[in-house]
C-alpha positions as CSV (number, residue, x, y, z in Angstrom):
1,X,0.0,0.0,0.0
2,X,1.1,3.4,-1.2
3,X,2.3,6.0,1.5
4,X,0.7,9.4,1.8
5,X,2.2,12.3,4.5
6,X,0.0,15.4,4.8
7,X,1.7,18.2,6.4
8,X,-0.8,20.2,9.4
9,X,-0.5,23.1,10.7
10,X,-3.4,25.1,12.0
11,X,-6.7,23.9,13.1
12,X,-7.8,25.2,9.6
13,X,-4.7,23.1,7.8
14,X,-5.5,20.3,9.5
15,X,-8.8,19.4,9.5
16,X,-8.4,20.4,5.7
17,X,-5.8,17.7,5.4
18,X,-7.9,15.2,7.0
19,X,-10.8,15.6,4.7
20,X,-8.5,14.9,1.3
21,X,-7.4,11.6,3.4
22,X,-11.0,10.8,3.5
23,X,-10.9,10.1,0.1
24,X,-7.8,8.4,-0.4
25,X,-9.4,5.1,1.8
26,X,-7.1,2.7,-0.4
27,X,-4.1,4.5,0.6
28,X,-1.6,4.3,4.0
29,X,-2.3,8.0,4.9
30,X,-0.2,9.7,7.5
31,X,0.2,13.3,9.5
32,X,2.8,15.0,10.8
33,X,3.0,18.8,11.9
34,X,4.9,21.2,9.7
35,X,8.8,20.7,10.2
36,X,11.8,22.0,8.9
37,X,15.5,20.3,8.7
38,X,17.1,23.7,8.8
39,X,19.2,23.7,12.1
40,X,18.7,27.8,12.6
41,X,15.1,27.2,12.5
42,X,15.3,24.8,14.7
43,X,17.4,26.2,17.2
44,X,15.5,29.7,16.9
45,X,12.3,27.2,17.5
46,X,13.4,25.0,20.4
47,X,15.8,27.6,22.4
48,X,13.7,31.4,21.8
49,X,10.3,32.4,21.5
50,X,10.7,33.8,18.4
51,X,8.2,31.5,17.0
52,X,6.2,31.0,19.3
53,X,3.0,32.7,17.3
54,X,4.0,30.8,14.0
55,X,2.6,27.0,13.2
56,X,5.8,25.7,13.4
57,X,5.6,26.0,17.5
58,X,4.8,23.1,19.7
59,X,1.5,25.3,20.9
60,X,0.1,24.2,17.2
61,X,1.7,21.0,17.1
62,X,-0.6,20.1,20.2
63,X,-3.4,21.1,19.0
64,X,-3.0,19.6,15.6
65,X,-1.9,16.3,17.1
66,X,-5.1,16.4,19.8
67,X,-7.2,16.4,16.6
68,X,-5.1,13.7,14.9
69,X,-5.6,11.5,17.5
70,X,-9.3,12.3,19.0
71,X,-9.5,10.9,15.2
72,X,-7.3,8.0,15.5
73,X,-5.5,8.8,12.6
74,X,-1.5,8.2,12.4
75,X,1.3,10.4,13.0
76,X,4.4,10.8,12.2
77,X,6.2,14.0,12.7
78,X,9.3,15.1,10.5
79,X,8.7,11.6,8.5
80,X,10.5,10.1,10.8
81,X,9.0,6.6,10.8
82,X,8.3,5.9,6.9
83,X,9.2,6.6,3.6
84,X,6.5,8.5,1.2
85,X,4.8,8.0,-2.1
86,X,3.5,11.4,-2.0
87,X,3.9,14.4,0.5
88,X,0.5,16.7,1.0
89,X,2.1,20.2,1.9
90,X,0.1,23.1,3.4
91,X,2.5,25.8,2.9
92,X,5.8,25.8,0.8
93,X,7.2,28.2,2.6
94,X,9.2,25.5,4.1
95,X,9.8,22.2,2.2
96,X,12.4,19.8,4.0
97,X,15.2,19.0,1.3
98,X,15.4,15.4,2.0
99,X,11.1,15.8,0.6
100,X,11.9,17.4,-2.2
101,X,12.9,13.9,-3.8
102,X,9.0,12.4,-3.1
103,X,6.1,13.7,-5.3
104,X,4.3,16.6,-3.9
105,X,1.1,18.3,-4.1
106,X,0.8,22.3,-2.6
107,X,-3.1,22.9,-0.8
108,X,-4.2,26.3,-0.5
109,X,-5.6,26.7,3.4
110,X,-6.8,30.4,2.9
111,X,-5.8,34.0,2.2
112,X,-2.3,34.4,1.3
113,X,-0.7,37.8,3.3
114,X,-0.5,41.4,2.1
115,X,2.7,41.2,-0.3
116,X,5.1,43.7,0.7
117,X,8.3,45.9,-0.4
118,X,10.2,43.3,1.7
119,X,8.5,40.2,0.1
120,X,9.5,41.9,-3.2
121,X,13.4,42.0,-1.8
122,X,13.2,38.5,-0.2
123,X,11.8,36.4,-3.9
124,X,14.2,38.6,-6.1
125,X,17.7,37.7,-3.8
126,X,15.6,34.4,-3.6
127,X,16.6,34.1,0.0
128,X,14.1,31.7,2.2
129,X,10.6,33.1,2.0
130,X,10.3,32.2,5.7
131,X,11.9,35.9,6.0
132,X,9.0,37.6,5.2
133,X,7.7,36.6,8.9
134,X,4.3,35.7,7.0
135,X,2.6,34.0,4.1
136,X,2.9,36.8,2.0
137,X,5.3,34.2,-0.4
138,X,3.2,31.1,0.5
139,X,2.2,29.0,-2.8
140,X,4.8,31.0,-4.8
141,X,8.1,29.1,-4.0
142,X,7.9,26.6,-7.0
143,X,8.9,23.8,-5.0
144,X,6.2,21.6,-5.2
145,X,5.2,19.6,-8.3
146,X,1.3,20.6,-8.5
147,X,-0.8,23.7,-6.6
148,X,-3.8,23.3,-6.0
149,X,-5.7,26.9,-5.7
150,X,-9.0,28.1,-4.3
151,X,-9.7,30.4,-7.3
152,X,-8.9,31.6,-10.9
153,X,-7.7,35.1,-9.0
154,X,-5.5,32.7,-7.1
155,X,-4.3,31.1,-9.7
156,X,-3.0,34.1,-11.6
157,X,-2.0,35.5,-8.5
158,X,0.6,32.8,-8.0
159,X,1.9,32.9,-11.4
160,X,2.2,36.4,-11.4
161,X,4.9,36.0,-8.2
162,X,7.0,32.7,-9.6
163,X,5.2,29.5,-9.7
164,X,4.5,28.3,-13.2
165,X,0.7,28.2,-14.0
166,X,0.9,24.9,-15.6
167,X,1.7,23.6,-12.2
168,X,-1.4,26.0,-10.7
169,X,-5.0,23.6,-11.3
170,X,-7.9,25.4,-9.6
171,X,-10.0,22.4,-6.8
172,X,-11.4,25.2,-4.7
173,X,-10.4,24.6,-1.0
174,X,-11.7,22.5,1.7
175,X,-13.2,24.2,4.5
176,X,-14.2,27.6,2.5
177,X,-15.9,26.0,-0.7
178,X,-19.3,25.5,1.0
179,X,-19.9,28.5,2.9
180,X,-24.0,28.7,2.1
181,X,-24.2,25.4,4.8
182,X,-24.2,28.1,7.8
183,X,-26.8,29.9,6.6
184,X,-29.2,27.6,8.8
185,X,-27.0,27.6,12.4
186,X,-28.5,27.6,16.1
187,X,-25.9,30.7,16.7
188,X,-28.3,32.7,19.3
189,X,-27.4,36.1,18.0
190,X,-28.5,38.1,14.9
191,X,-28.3,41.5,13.3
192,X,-25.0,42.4,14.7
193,X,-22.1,44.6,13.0
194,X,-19.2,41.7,13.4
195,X,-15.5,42.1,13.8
196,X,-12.8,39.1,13.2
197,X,-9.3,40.3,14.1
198,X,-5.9,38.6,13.3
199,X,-3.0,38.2,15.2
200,X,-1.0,40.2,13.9
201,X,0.9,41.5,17.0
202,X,1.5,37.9,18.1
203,X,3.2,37.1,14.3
204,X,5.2,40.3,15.0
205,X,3.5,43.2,12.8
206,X,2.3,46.2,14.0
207,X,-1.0,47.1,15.1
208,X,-3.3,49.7,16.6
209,X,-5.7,48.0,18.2
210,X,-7.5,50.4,20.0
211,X,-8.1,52.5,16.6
212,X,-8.9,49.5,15.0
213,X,-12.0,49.4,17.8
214,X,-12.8,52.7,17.4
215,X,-13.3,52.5,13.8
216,X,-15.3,49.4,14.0
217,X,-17.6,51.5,16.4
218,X,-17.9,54.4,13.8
219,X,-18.7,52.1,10.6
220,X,-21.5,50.4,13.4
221,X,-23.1,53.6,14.0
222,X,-25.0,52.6,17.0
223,X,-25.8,48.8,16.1
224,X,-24.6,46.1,18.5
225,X,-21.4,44.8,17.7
226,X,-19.6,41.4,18.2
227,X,-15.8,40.5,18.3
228,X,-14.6,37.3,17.3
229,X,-11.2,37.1,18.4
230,X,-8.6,34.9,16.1
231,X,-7.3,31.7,17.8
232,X,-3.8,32.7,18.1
233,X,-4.5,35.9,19.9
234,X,-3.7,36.8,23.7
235,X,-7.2,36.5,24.2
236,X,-7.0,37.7,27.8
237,X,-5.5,41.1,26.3
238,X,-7.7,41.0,23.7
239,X,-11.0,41.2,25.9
240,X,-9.3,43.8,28.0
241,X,-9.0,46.4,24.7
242,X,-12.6,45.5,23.9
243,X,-14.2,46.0,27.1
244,X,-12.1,49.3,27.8
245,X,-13.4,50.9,24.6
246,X,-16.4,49.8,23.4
247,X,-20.0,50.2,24.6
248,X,-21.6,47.8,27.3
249,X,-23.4,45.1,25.7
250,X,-20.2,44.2,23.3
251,X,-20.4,40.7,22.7
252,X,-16.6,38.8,22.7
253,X,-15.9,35.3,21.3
254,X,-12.8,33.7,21.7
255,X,-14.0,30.4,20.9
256,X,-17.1,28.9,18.7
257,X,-18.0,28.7,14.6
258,X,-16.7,31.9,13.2
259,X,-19.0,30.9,10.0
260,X,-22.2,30.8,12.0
261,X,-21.2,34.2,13.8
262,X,-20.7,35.8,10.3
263,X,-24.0,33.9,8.7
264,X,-25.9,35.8,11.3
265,X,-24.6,39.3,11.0
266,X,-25.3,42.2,8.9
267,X,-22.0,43.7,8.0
268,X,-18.3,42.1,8.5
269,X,-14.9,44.5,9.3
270,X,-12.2,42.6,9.3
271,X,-8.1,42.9,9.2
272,X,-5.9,40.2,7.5
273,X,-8.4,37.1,7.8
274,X,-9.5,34.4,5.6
275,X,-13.1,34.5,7.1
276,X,-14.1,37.6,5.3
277,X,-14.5,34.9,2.3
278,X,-17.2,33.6,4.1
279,X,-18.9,37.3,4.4
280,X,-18.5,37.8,0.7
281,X,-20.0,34.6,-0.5
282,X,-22.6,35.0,1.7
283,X,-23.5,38.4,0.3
284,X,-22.5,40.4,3.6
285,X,-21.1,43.9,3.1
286,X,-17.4,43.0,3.8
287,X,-14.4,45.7,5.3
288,X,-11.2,44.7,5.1
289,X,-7.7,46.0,5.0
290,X,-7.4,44.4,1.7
291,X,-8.8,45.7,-1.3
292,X,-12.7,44.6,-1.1
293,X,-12.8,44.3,-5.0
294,X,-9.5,42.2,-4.9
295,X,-10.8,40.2,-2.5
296,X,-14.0,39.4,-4.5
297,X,-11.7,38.1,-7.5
298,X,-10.0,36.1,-5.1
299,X,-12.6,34.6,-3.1
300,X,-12.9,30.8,-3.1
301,X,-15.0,28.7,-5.8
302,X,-18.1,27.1,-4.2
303,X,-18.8,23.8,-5.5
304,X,-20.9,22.1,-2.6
305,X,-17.9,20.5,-0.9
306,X,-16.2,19.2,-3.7
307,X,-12.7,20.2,-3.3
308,X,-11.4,17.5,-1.3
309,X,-12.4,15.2,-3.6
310,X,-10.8,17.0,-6.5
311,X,-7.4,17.2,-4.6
312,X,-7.8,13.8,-3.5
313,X,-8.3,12.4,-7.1
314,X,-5.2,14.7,-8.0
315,X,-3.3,12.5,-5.0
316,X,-4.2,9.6,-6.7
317,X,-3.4,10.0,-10.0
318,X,-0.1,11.9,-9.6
319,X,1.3,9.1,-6.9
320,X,0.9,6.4,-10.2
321,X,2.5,8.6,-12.8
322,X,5.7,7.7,-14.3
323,X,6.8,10.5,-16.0
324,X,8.1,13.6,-15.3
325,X,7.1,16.4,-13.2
326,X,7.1,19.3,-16.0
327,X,5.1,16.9,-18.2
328,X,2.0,16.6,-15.7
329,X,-0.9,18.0,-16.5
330,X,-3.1,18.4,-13.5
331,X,-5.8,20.5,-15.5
332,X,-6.2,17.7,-17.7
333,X,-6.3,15.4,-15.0
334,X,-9.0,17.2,-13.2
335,X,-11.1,17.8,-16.0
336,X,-11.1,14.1,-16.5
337,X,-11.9,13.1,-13.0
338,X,-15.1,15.7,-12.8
339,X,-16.4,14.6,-16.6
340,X,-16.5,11.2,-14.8
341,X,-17.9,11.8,-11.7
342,X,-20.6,13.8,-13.6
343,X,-21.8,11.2,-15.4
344,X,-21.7,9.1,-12.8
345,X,-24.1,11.4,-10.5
346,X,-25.4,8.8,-8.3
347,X,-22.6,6.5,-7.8
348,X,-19.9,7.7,-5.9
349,X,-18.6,4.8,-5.0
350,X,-17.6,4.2,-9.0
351,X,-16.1,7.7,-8.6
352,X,-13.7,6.9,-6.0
353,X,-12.4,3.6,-7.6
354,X,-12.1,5.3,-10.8
C-alpha cells in the first residue's frame, strides 16, 4: 500500500488535510505537523520564543496532534517513521530538502498575506521566504510539483509572483468552498455589525488595536457589535481592549463557529483574515484591510464540498505517474476526473475507484 504524509499546521490546515485523506481510503495516509530540517530554525524554535506565534511551534503542534488522535488517525512528525509516495504540503514556505525527492502536491488553506516591499526583496535575492515573517510568499516558492488553488484570482495570483501556472490547477479549497451550509445555524445572535481580528501583534506586525475598535464602532453607528477574536490571539488582552473601549453590551468570542457568527450578521470588518471569504459569498457587506474588489476576484470557488475530492483524485493519479514532473498536466487530469464523476451522478462509489 502506497504511502501518503500530509503536512498540518493550524486547526484550519489540518482538518483540511484530513478531509483529502478521506478520500484516499485505499491508501496508507499519515500526518505529521509542519517541520523543517534547517538547524537555525530549529534552534531559533526549540531555544527562543521567536516562533512562538508561528505554526511551526509546539503550541500548534498540540493542538494539531489532539485532533489527529481524537480521530485516530497516524502520526508521524518530521517523516521520521516511513518513507512516502506522495507528500501533501500546506505551505511551501518550508519544504524539507530530503522531501523534495517524493512527489508533492501544494493545498491552499486560505488567504495568502499582504505582499510587501520586503516580500518583493526576499523572492528577487531568492533568500528563504520564511523571511517575510508571513505568508505573503506562501504557494509562490515553486517547490512543489502541483498547486492546488482556491480560485482563478489565485491562480493568476501565484503565477504572477513565480510558480508556473501549468503547475497551478484550480479544486477550490476545503473548508471555505461551501460556505452557504451556515446559513441555517443555532448561533443565538442576529443583526449584529461583526469584527474578526488577526493576530498580527502575536506574528510580529504592527498594530493599533485600540483604533482599529474605534473604527469598527464608527462604521456600526450605533448597532450592536460582536468581536470574534482569532485563535492565536492573547485572548486575555484581547477582551481587556474590547471591554475598555467599546459600549456595554459588546459581545466577545474567543472560541465557537466563526461561519455561524458571520452567517448571522449584517455587515463584516475585518483585518488580514480568511473568514471575510465567508462574508462575501454569503452576500455580507465585507471591510477589510485588503482591497474589497480584490478580494472578491480572489474569493474561493463554491462547488458544494467538492474540493477534497478534486485534490484527492489529484493524489491519486499523480502518486501512479511515471513521468516527469514538467510533463504533468493536472488540469487535464482534473477535467477528466469531474467529466467522470458527472456522469456518474449517483454513484460515488464508481467515482472513488475510478
Amino acid at each position: 500500500m502506497k504511502k501518503i504524509l500530509f503536512i498540518t499546521g493550524s486547526i484550519n490546515q489540518t482538518t483540511q488535510m484530513h478531509q483529502i485523506a478521506n478520500e484516499l481510503p485505499e491508501f496508507d495516509c499519515w500526518f505529521s505537523q509542519l517541520f523543517t530540517d534547517n538547524t537555525t530554525l530549529n534552534y531559533i524554535l526549540n531555544d527562543t520564543s521567536l516562533l512562538n506565534g508561528t505554526v511551526l511551534s509546539n503550541k500548534f503542534r498540540l493542538i494539531a496532534e489532539e485532533y489527529l488522535n481524537n480521530h485516530n488517525l497516524q502520526i508521524d512528525f518530521a517523516a521520521r517513521k516511513n518513507k512516502y509516495d506522495l507528500v501533501v504540503f500546506c505551505t511551501d514556505l518550508i519544504v524539507p530538502r530530503r522531501m523534495r525527492q517524493t512527489k508533492t502536491i501544494w493545498v491552499q488553506e486560505g488567504m495568502i498575506d499582504r505582499y510587501t516591499p520586503w516580500s518583493h526583496v526576499v523572492r528577487h535575492l531568492k533568500l528563504p521566504p520564511t523571511l517575510c515573517g508571513n505568508t505573503s510568499l506562501n504557494g509562490s516558492s515553486n517547490r512543489c510539483d502541483i498547486y492546488c488553488a482556491a480560485s482563478e484570482g489565485y491562480r493568476q495570483y501565484f503565477a504572477a509572483k513565480g510558480t508556473p501556472e501549468n503547475k497551478i490547477v484550480v479544486t477550490g479549497i476545503p473548508n471555505y468552498d461551501n460556505l452557504a451550509q451556515h446559513i441555517n445555524n443555532d448561533f443565538p445572535h442576529h443583526g449584529y455589525v461583526m469584527v474578526a481580528t488577526t493576530d498580527m501583534r502575536e506574528t510580529f506586525r504592527f498594530e493599533n488595536r485600540v483604533a482599529f475598535i474605534k473604527k469598527a464602532i464608527a462604521i456600526a453607528n450605533g448597532r450592536p457589535l460582536l468581536f470574534k477574536l482569532h485563535p492565536n490571539e492573547n485572548v486575555e488582552r484581547a477582551e481587556r481592549e474590547i471591554k475598555a473601549n467599546t459600549p456595554a453590551g459588546t459581545l466577545i468570542y474567543s472560541k465557537g463557529n466563526t461561519n455561524h457568527m458571520i452567517a448571522n450578521c449584517v455587515e463584516l470588518i475585518t483585518q488580514y483574515s480568511t473568514v471575510v471569504y465567508t462574508g462575501i459569498a454569503l452576500g455580507k457587506k465585507v471591510h477589510s484591510l485588503f482591497d474589497v474588489d480584490e478580494l472578491k476576484r480572489l474569493t474561493p470557488i463554491q462547488n458544494g464540498g467538492a474540493s477534497a475530492g478534486n485534490i484527492a483524485a489529484l493524489c491519486r493519479d499523480y502518486i501512479n505517474y511515471n513521468g516527469a514532473p514538467e510533463n504533468y498536466s493536472p488540469d487535464m487530469v482534473l477535467a477528466q476526473y469531474q467529466a467522470k464523476k458527472a456522469s456518474l451522478q449517483l454513484k460515488p462509489e464508481l467515482v472513488e475507484s475510478w
